[in-house]
C-alpha positions as CSV (number, residue, x, y, z in Angstrom):
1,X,100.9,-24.7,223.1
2,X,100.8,-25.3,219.7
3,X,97.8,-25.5,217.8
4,X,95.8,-23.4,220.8
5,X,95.8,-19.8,220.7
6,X,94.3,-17.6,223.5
7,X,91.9,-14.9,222.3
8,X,91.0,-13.6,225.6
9,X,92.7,-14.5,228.2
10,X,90.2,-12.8,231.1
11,X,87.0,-14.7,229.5
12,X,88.5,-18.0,228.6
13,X,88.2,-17.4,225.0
14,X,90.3,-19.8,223.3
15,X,90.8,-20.8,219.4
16,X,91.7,-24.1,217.8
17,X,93.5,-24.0,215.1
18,X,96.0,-26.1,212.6
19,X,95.2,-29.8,212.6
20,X,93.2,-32.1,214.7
21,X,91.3,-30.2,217.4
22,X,91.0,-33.3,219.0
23,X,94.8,-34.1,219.0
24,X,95.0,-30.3,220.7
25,X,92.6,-31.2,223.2
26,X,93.9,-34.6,224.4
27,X,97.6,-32.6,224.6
28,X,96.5,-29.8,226.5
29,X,94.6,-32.5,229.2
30,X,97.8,-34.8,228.8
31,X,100.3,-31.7,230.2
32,X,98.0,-30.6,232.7
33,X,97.7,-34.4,233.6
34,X,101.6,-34.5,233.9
35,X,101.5,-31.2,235.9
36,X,98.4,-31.2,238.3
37,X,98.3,-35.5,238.3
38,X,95.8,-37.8,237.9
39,X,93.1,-36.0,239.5
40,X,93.4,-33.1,236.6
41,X,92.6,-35.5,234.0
42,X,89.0,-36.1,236.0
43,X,88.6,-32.4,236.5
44,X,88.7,-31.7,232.7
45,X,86.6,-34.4,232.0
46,X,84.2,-33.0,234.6
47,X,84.5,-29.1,233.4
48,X,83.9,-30.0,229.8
49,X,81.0,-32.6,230.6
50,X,77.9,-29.9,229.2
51,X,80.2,-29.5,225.7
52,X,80.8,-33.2,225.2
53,X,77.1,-34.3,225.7
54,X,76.5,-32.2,222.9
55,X,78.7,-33.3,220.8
56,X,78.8,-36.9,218.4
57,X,81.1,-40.1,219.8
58,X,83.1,-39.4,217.2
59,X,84.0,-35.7,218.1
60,X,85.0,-36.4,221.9
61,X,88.7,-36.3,222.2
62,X,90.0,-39.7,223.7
63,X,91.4,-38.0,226.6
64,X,87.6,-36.6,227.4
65,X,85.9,-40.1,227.1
């Protein structure tokens, strides 16, 4: 996916890069949401629930709100 590069693939490490993380981050739950269905978009919101409490209103992707 553009804009996402995989560091290491075995540990999850992942790096944004070019543009709007945000923008990345609302793609990559949008295609999994087209793949896996409406239930995906939940289960992303769920797995990054610890990240987004730490983080400003203004940082939170739409797609994670």
């Amino acid at each position: 996916m553009q804009g996402l590069e995989i560091l290491d693939q075995k540990n999850g490490k992942i790096n944004l890069q070019n543009g709007d993380p945000k923008n990345v981050i609302d793609r990559l739950v949008a295609r999994y949401e087209r793949i896996f269905g409406r239930a995906s978009h939940e289960v992303c919101r769920e797995a990054a629930r610890d990240i987004i409490a730490e983080m400003s209103a203004e940082e939170v992707p739409s797609s994670l709100r």
